[in-house]
Structure formats: C-alpha cells, structure tokens
C-alpha positions in Angstrom: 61.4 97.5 94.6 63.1 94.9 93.0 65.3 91.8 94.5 68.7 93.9 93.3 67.7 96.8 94.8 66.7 96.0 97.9 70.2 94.0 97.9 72.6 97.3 96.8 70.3 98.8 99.5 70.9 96.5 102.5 74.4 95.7 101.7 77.0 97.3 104.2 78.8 99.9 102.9 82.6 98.9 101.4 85.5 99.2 103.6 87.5 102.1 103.3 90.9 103.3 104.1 94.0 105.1 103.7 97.1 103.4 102.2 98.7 103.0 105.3 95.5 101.3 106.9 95.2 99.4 103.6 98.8 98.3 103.5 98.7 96.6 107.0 95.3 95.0 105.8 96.4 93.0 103.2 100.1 92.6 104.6 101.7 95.1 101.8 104.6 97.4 101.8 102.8 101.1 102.2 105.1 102.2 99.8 103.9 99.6 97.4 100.2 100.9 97.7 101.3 104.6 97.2 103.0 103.6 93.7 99.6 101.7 92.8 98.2 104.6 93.4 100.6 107.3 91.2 100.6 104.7 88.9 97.2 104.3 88.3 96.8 100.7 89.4 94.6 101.2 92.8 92.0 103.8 92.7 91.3 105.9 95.6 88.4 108.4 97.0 89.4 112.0 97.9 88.5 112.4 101.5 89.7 116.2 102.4 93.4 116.1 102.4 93.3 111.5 102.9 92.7 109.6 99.9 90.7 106.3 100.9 90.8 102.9 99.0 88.5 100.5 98.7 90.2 97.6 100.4 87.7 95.0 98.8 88.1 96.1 95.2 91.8 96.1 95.7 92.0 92.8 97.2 89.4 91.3 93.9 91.9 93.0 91.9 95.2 91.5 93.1 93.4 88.1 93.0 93.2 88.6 89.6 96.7 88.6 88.6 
C-alpha cells in the first residue's frame, strides 16, 4: 500500500456530533448551529432521526473566516 493510504487507514475516525453536542464544543449558541445548518453553511450526516456534524471540518471552516 502506499504512504497515504496507510495514513487515511490509520487515522481515527472524525468526531461527530449533534448540534447541541457541537454547539457546547466550540462554545456556540445551539441555535446558531441549527441556522448553519438550514442555511447551508455546516453540513451534517443523517444518522436515523439525529443529524451529526463533523466538529473538525466545522471548526477548519470558522477559522477560515
């Protein structure tokens, strides 16, 4: 295998949450998060009836602004 490979395969995988969970991660107002998301901003997973962010790509995202 190659070296990138082996490094998508050993990396852990990305945290996940709901926008709550998320909120209180990155000190946000939950309702802030759940506009993202109607808006279009923040991208979510389904996860039955929860929706689950990727905290990491959110928190890359808000850096760049």
């Amino acid at each position: 295998m190659a070296s990138d490979e082996m490094r998508v395969l050993q990396s852990p995988p990305p945290l996940m949450l709901p926008p709550r969970k998320c909120a209180e991660a990155l000190g946000l107002p939950e309702y802030t998060i759940r506009r993202w998301l109607k808006d279009g901003f923040v991208k979510s997973v389904p996860c039955g009836r929860k929706q689950l962010i990727n905290v990491e790509a959110l928190r890359r995202r808000l850096e760049e602004f």
